[in-house]
PyMOL CGO cylinders between C-alpha atoms (Angstrom):
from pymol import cmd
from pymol.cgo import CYLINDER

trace = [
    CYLINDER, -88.07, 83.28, -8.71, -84.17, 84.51, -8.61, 0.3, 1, 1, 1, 1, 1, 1,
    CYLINDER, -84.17, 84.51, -8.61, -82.66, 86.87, -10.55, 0.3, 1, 1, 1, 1, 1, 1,
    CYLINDER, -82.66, 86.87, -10.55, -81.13, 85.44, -13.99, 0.3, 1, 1, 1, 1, 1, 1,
    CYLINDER, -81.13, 85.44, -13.99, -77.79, 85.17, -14.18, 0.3, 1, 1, 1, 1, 1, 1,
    CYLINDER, -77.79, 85.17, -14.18, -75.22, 83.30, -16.91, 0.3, 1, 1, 1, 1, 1, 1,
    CYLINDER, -75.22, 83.30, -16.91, -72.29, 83.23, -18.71, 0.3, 1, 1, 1, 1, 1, 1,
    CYLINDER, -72.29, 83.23, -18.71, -71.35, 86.58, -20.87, 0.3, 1, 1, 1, 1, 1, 1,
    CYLINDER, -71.35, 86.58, -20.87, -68.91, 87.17, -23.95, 0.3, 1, 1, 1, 1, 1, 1,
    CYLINDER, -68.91, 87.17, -23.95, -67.66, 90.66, -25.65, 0.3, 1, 1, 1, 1, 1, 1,
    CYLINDER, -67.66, 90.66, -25.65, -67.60, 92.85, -26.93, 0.3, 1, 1, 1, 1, 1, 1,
    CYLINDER, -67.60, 92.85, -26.93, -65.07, 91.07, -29.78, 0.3, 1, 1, 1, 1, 1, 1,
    CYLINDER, -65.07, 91.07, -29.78, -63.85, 94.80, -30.09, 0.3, 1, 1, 1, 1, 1, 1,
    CYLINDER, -63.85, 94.80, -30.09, -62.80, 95.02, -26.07, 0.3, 1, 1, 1, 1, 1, 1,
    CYLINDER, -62.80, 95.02, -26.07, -64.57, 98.46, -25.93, 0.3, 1, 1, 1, 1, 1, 1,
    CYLINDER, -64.57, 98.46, -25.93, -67.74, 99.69, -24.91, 0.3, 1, 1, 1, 1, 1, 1,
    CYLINDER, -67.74, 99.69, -24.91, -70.79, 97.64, -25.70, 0.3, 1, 1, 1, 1, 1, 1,
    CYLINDER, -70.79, 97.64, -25.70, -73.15, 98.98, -28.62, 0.3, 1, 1, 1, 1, 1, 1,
    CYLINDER, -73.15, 98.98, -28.62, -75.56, 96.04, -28.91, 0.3, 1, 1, 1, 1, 1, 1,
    CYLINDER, -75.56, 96.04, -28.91, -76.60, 93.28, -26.43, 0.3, 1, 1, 1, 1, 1, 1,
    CYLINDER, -76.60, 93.28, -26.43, -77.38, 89.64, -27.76, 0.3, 1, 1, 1, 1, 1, 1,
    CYLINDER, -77.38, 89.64, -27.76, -79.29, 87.60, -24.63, 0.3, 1, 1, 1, 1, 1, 1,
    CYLINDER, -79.29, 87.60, -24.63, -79.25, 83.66, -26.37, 0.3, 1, 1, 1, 1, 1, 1,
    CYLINDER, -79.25, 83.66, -26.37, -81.71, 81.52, -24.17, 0.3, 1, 1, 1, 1, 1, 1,
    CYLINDER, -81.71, 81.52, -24.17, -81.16, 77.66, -24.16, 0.3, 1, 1, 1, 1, 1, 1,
    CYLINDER, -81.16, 77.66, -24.16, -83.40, 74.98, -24.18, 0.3, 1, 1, 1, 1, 1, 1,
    CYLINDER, -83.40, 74.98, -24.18, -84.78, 72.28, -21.62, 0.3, 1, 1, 1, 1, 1, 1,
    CYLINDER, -84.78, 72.28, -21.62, -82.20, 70.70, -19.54, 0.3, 1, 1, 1, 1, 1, 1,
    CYLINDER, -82.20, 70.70, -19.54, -79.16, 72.78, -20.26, 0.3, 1, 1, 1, 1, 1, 1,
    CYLINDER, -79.16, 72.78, -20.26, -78.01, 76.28, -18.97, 0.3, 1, 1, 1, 1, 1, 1,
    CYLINDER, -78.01, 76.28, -18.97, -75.90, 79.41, -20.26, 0.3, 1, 1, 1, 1, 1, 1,
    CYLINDER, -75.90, 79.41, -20.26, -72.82, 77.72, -21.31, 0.3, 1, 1, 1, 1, 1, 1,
    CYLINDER, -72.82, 77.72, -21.31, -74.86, 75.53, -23.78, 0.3, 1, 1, 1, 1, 1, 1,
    CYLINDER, -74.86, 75.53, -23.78, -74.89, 78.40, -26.05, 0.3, 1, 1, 1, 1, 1, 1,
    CYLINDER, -74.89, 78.40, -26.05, -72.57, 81.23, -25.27, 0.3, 1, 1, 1, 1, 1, 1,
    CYLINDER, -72.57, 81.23, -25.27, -70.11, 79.24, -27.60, 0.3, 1, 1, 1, 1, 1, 1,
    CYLINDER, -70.11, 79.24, -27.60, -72.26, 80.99, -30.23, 0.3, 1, 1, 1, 1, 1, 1,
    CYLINDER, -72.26, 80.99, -30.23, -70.45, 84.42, -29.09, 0.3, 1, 1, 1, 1, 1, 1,
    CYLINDER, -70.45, 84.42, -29.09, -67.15, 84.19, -30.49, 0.3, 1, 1, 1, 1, 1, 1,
    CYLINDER, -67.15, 84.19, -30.49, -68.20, 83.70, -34.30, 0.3, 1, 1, 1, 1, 1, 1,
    CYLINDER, -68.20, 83.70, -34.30, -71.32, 86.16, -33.95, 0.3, 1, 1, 1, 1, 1, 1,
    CYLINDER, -71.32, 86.16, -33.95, -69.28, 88.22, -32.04, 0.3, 1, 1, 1, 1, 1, 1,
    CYLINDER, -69.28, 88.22, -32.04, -67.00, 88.40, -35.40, 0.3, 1, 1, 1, 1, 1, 1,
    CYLINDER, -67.00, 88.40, -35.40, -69.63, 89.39, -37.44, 0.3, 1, 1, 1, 1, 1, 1,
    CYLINDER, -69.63, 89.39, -37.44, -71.07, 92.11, -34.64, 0.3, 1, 1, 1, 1, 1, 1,
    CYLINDER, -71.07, 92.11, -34.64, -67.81, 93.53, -32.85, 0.3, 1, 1, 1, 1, 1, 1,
    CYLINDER, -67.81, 93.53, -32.85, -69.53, 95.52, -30.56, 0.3, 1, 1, 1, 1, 1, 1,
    CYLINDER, -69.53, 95.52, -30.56, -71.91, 92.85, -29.50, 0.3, 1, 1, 1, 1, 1, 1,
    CYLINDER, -71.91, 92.85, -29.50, -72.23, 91.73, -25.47, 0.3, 1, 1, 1, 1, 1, 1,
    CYLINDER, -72.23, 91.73, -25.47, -73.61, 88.96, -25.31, 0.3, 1, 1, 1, 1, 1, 1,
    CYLINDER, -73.61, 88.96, -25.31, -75.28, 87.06, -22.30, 0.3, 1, 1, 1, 1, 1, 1,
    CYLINDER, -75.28, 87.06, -22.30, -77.15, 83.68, -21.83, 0.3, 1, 1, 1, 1, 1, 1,
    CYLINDER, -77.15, 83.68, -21.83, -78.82, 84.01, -18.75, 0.3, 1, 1, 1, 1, 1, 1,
    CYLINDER, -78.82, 84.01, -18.75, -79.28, 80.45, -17.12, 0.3, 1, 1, 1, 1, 1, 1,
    CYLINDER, -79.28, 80.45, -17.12, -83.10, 79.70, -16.82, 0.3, 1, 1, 1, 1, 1, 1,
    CYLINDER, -83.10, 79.70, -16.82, -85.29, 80.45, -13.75, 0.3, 1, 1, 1, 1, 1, 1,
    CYLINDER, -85.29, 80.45, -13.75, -85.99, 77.11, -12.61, 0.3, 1, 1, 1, 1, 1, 1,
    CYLINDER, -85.99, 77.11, -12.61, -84.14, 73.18, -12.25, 0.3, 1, 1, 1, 1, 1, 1,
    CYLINDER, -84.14, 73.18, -12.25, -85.16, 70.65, -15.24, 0.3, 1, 1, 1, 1, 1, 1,
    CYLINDER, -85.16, 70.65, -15.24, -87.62, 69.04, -13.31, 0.3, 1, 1, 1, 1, 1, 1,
    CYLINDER, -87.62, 69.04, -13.31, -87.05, 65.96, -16.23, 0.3, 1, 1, 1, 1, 1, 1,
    CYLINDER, -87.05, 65.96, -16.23, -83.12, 65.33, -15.24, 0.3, 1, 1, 1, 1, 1, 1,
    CYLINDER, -83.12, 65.33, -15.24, -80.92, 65.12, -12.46, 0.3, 1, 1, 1, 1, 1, 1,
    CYLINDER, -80.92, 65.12, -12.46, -79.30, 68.49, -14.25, 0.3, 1, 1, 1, 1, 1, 1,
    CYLINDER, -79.30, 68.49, -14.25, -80.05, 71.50, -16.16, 0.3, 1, 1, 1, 1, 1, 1,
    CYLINDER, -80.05, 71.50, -16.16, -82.46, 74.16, -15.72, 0.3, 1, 1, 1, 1, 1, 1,
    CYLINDER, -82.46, 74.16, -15.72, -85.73, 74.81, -17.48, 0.3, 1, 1, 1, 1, 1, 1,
    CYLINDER, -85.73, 74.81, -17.48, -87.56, 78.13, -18.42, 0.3, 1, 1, 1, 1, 1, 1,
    CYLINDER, -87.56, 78.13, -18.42, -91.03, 76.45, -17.49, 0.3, 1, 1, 1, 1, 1, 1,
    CYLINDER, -91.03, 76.45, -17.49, -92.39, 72.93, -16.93, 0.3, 1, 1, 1, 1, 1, 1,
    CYLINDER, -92.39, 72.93, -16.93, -93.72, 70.38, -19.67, 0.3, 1, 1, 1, 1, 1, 1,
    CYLINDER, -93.72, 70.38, -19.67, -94.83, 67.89, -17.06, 0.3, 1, 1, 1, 1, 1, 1,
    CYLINDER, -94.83, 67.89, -17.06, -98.15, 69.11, -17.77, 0.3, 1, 1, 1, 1, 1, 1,
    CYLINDER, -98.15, 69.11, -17.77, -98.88, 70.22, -21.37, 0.3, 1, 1, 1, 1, 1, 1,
    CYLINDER, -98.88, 70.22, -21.37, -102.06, 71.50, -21.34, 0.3, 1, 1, 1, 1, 1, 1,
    CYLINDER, -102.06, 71.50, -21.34, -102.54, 74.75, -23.00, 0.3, 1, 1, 1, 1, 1, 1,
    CYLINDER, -102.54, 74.75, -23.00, -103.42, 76.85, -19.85, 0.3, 1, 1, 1, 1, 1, 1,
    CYLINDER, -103.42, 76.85, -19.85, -100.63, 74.98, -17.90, 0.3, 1, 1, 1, 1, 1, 1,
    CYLINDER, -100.63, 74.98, -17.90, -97.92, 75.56, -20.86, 0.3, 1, 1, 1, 1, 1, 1,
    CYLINDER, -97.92, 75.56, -20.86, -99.39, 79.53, -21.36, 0.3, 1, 1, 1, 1, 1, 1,
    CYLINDER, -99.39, 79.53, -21.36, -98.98, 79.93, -17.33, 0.3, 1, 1, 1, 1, 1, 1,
    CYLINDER, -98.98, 79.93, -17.33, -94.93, 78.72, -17.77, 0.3, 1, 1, 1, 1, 1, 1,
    CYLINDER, -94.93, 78.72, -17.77, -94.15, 80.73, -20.65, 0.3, 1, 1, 1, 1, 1, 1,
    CYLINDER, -94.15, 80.73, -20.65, -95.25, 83.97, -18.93, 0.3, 1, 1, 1, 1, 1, 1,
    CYLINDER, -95.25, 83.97, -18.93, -93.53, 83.24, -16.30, 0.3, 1, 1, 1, 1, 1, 1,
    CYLINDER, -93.53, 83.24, -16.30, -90.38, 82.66, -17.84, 0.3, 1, 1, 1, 1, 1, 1,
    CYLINDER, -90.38, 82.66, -17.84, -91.15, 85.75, -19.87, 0.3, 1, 1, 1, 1, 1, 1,
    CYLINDER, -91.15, 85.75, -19.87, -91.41, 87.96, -17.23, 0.3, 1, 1, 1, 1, 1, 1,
    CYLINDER, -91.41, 87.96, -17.23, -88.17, 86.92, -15.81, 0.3, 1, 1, 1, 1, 1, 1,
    CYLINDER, -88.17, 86.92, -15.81, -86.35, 87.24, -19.48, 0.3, 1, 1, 1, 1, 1, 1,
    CYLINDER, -86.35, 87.24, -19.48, -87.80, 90.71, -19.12, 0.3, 1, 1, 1, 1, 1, 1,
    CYLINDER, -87.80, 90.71, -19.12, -85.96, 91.64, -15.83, 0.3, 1, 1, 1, 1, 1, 1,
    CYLINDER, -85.96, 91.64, -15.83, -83.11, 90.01, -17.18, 0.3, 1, 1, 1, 1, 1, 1,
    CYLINDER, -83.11, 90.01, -17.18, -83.13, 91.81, -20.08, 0.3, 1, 1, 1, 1, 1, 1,
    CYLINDER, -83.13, 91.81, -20.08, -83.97, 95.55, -18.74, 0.3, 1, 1, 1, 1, 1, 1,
    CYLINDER, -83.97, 95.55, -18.74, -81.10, 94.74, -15.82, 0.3, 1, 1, 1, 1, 1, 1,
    CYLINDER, -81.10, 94.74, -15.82, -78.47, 93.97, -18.35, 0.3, 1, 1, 1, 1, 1, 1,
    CYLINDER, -78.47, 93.97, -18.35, -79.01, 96.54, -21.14, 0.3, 1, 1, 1, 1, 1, 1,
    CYLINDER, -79.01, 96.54, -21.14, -79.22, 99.46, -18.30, 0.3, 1, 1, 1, 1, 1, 1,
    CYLINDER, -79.22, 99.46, -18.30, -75.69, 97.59, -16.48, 0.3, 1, 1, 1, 1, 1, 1,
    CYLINDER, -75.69, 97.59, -16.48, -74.35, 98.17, -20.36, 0.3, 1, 1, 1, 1, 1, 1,
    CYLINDER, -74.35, 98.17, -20.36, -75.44, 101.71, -20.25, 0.3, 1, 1, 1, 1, 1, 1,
    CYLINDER, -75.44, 101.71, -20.25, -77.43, 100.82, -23.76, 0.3, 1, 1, 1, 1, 1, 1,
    CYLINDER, -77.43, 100.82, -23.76, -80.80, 102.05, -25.09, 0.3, 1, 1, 1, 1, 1, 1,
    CYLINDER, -80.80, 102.05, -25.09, -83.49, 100.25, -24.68, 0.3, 1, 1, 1, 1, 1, 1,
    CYLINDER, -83.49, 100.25, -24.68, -83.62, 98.98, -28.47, 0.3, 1, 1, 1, 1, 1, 1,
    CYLINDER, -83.62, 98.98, -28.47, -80.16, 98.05, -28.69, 0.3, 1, 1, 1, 1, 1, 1,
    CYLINDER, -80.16, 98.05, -28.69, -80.86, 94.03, -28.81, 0.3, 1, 1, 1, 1, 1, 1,
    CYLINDER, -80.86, 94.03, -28.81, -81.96, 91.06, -29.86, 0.3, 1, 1, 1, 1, 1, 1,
    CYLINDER, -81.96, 91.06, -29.86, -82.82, 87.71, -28.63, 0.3, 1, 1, 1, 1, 1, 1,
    CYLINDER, -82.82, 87.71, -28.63, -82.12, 84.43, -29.62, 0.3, 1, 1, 1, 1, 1, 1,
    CYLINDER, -82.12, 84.43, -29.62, -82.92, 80.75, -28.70, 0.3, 1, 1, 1, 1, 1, 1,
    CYLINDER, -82.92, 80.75, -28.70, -82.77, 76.89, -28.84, 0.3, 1, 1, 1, 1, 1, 1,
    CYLINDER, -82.77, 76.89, -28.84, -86.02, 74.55, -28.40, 0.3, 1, 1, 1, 1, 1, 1,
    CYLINDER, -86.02, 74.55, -28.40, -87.91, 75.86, -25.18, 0.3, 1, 1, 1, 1, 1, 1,
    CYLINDER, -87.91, 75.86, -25.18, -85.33, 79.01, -25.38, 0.3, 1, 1, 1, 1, 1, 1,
    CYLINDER, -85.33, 79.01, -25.38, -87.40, 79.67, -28.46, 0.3, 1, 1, 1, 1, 1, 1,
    CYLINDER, -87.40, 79.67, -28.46, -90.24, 79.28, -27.84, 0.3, 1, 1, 1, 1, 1, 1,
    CYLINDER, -90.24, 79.28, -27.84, -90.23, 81.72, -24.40, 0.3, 1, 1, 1, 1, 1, 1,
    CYLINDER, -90.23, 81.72, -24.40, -87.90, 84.67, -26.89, 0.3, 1, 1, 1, 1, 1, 1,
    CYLINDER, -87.90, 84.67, -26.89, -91.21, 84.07, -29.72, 0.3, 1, 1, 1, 1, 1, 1,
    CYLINDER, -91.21, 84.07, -29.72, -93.71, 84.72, -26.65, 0.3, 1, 1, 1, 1, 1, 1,
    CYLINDER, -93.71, 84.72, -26.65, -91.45, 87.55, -24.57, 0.3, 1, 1, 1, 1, 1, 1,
    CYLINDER, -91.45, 87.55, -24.57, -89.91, 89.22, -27.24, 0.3, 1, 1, 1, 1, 1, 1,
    CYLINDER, -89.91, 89.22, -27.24, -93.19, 90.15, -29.58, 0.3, 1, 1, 1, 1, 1, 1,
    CYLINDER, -93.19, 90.15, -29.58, -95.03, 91.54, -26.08, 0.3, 1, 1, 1, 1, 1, 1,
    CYLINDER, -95.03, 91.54, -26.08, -92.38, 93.96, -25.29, 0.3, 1, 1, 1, 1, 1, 1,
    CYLINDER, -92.38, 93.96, -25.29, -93.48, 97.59, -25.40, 0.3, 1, 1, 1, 1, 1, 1,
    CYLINDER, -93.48, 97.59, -25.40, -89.79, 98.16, -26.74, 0.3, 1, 1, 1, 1, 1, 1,
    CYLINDER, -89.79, 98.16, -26.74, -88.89, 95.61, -29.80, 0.3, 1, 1, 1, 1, 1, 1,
    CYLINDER, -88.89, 95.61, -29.80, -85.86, 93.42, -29.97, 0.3, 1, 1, 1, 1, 1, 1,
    CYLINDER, -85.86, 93.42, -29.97, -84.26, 94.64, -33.60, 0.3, 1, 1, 1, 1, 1, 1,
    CYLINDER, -84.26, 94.64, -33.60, -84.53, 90.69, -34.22, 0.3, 1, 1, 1, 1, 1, 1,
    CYLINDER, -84.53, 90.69, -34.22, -85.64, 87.20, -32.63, 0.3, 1, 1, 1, 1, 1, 1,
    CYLINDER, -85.64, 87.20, -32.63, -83.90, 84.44, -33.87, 0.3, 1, 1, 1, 1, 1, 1,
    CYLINDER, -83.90, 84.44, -33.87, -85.47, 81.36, -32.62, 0.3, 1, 1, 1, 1, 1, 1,
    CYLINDER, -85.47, 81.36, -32.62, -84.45, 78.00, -33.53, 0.3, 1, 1, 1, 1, 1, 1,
    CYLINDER, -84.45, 78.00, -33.53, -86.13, 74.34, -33.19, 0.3, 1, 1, 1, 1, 1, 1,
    CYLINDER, -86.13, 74.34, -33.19, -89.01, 75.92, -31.54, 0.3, 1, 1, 1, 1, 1, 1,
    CYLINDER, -89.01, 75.92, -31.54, -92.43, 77.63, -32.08, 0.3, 1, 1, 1, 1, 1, 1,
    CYLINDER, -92.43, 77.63, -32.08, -95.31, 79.41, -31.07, 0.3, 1, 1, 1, 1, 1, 1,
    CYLINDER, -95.31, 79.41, -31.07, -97.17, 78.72, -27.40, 0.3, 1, 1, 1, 1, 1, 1,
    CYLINDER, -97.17, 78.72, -27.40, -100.38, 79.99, -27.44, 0.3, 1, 1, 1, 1, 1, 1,
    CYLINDER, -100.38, 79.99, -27.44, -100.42, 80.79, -31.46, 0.3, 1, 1, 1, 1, 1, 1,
    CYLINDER, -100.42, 80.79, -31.46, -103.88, 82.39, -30.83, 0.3, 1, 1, 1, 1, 1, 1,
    CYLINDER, -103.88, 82.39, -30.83, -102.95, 84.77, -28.59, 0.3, 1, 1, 1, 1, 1, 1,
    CYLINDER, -102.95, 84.77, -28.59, -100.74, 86.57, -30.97, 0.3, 1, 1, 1, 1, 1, 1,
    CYLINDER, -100.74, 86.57, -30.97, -102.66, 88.83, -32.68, 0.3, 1, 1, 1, 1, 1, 1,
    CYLINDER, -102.66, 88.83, -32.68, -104.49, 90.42, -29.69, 0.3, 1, 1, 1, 1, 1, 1,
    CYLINDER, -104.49, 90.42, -29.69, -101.23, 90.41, -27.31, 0.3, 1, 1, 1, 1, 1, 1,
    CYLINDER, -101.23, 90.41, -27.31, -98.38, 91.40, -30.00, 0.3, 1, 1, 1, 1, 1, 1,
    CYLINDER, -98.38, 91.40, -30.00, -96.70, 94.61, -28.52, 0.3, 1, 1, 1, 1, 1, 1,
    CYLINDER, -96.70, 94.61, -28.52, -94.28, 95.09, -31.97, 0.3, 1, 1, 1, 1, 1, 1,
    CYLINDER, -94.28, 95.09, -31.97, -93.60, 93.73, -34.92, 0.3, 1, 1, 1, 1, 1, 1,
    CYLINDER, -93.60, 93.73, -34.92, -89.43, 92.73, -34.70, 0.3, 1, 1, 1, 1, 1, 1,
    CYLINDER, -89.43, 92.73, -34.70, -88.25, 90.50, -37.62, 0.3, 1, 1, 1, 1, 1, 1,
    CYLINDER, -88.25, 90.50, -37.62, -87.91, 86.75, -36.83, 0.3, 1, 1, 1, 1, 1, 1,
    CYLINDER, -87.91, 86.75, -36.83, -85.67, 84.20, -38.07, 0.3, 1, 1, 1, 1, 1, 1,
    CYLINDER, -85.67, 84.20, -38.07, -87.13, 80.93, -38.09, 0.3, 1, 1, 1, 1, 1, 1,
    CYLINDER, -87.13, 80.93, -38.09, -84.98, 77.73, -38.17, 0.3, 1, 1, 1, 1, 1, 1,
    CYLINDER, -84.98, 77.73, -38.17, -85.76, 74.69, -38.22, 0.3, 1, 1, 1, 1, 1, 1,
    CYLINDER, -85.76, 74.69, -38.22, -84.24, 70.77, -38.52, 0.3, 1, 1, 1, 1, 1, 1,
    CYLINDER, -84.24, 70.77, -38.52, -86.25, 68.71, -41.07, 0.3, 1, 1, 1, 1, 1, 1,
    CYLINDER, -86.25, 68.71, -41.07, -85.81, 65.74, -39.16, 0.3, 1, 1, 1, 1, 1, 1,
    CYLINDER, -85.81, 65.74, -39.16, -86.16, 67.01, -35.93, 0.3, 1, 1, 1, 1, 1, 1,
    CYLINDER, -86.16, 67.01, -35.93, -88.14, 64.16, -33.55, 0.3, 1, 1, 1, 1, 1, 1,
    CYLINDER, -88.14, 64.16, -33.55, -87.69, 66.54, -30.25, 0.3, 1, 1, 1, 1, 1, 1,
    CYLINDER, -87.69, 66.54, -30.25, -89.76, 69.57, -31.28, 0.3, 1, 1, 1, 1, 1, 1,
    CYLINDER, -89.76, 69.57, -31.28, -91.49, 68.21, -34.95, 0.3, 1, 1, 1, 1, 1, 1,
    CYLINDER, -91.49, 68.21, -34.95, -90.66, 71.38, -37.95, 0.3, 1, 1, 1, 1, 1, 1,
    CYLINDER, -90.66, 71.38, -37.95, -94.24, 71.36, -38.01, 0.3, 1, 1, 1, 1, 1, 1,
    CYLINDER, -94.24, 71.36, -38.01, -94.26, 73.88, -35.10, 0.3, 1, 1, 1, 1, 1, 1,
    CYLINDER, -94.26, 73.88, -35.10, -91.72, 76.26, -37.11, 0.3, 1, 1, 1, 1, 1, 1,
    CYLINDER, -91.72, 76.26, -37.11, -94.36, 75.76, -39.97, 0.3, 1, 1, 1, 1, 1, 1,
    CYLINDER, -94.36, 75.76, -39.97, -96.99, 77.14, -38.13, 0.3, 1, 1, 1, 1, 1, 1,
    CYLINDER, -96.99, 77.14, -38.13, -94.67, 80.06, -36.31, 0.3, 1, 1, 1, 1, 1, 1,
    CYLINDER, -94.67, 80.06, -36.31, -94.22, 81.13, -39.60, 0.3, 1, 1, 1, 1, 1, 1,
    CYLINDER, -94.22, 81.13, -39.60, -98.06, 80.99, -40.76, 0.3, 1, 1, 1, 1, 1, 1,
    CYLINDER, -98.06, 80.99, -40.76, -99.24, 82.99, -37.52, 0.3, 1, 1, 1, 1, 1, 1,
    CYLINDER, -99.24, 82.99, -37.52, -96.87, 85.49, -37.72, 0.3, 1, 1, 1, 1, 1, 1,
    CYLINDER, -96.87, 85.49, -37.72, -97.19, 86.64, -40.78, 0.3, 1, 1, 1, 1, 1, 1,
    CYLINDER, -97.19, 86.64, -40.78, -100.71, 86.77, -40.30, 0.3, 1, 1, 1, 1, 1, 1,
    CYLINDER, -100.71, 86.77, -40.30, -100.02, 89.32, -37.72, 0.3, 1, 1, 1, 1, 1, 1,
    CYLINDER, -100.02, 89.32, -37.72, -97.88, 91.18, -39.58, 0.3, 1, 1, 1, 1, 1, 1,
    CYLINDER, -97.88, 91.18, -39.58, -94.42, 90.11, -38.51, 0.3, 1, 1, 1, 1, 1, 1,
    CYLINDER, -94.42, 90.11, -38.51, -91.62, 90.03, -41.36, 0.3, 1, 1, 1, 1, 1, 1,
    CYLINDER, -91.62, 90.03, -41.36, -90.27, 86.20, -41.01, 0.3, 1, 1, 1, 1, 1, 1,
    CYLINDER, -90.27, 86.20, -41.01, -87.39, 84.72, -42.64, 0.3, 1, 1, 1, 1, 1, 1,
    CYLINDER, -87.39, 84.72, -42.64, -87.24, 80.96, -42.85, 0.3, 1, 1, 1, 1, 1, 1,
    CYLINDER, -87.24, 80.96, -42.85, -84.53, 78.17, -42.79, 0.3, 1, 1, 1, 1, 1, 1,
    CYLINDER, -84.53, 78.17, -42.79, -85.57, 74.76, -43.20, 0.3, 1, 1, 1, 1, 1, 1,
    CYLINDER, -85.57, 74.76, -43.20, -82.31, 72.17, -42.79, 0.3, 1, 1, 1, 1, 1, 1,
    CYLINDER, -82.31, 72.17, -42.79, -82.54, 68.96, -44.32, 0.3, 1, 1, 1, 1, 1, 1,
    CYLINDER, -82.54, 68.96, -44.32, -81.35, 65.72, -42.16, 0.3, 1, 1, 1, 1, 1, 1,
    CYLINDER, -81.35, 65.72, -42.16, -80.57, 68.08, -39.43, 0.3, 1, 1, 1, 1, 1, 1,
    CYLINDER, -80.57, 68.08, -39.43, -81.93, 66.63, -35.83, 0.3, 1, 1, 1, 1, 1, 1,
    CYLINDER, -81.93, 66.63, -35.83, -82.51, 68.83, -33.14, 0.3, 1, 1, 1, 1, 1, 1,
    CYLINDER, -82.51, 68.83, -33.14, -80.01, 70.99, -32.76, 0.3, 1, 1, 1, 1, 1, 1,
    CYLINDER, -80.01, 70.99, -32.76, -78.27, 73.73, -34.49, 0.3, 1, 1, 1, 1, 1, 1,
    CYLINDER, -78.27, 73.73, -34.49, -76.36, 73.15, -37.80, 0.3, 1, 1, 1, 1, 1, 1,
    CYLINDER, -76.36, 73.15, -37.80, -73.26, 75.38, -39.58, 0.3, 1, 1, 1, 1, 1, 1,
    CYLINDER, -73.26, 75.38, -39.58, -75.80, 76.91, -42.38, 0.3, 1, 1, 1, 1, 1, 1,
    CYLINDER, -75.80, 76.91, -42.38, -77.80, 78.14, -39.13, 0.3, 1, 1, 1, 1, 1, 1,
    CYLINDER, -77.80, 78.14, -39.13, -75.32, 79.90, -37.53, 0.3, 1, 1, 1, 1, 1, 1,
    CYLINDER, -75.32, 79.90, -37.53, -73.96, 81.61, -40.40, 0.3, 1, 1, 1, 1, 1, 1,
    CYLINDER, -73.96, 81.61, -40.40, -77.76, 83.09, -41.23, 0.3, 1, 1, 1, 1, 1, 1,
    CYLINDER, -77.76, 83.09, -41.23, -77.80, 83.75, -37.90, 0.3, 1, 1, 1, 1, 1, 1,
    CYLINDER, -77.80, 83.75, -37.90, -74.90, 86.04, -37.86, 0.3, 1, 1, 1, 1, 1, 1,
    CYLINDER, -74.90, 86.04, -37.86, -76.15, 87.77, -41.25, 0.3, 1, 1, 1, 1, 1, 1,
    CYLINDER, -76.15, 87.77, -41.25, -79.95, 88.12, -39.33, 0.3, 1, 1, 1, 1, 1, 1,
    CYLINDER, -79.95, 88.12, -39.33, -77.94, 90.12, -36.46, 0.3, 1, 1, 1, 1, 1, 1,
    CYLINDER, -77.94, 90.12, -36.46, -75.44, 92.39, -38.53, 0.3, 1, 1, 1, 1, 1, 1,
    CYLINDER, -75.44, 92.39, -38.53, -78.68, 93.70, -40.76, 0.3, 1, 1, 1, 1, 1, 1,
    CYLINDER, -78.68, 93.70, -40.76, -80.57, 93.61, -37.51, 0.3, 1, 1, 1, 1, 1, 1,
    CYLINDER, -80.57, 93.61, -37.51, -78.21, 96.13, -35.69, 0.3, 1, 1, 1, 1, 1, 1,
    CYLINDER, -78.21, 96.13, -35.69, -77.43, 97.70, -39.21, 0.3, 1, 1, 1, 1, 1, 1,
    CYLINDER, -77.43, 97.70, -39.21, -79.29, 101.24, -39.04, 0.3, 1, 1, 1, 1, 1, 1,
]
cmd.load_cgo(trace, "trace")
């Protein structure tokens, strides 16, 4: 597996970074699907850098793109194999990039879209050091019964979600929410009605609220 590597933003402020923001995309595209999400968080969070790391691996579904594991094969041990893979690598992204900004090691948060969230739900709660929030959106949980025996901290989660989503169903953000409050993780919830998959304007604005309390204290 190579080392990550992506398009970057910030800080808004042009000085030193304070915070990192890593935002991980979903199946089939790459960095610059969402580091167009940096200029309007990055008003909101100044001091932000922020960084979406194209994934590991090509979509192995397209003639472009890149993927953070397969869905060829969806069987639970297959799809709990790719996820920790493309965990570990967010983790070597993520420890390369906040010691590059010269930052502590709790001075970020994660973020992602569709297969992006789902590997930020699974990396970010296993991390001996917690994110100070995981924003995932139009994803879920892989390997929901895992959680509770594997969960390393308890970082708040923003969960949302397109009602009519027909890529990954709501009914997966439904159940991210149920398991992980179960185990003790503070979740707040956005449910968008007639919204597909994808991200709408009402998600982005929560999302820039979830990372200025986030990085508040």
């Amino acid at each position: 597996m190579t080392e990550l590597n992506g398009p970057r933003w910030g800080p808004k402020s042009g000085g030193a970074a304070k915070q990192l923001v890593v935002l991980c995309h979903g199946l089939g595209a790459d960095g610059f699907d969402l580091i167009d999400l940096a200029p309007g968080w990055g008003a909101a969070l100044a001091d932000a850098a922020f960084a979406a790391p194209n994934a590991p691996y090509p979509c192995d579904m397209g003639p472009m793109g890149r993927q953070w594991f397969s869905v060829a094969d969806r069987s639970p041990a297959r799809m709990v194999q790719g996820v920790r893979g493309a965990a570990q690598a967010l983790d070597g992204f993520l420890d390369a990039e906040l010691a590059r900004l010269a930052l502590p090691p709790d001075a970020y948060a994660l973020m992602g879209f569709s297969q992006g969230a789902m590997t930020v739900l699974f990396a970010g709660l296993r991390r001996a050091v917690a994110p100070r929030a995981i924003l995932a959106f139009s994803g879920g949980l892989i390997a929901p019964e895992s959680l509770a025996a594997q969960i390393r901290n308890h970082a708040p989660v923003l969960l949302v979600h397109g009602e009519d989503d027909d890529v990954v169903p709501i009914a997966r953000s439904h159940e991210a929410e149920r398991v992980l409050r179960a185990a003790g993780v503070p979740v707040e919830t956005l449910w968008c009605p007639g919204l597909p998959h994808g991200i709408d304007a009402a998600g982005i604005s929560l999302g820039a609220l979830a990372l200025q309390r986030a990085f508040a204290t």
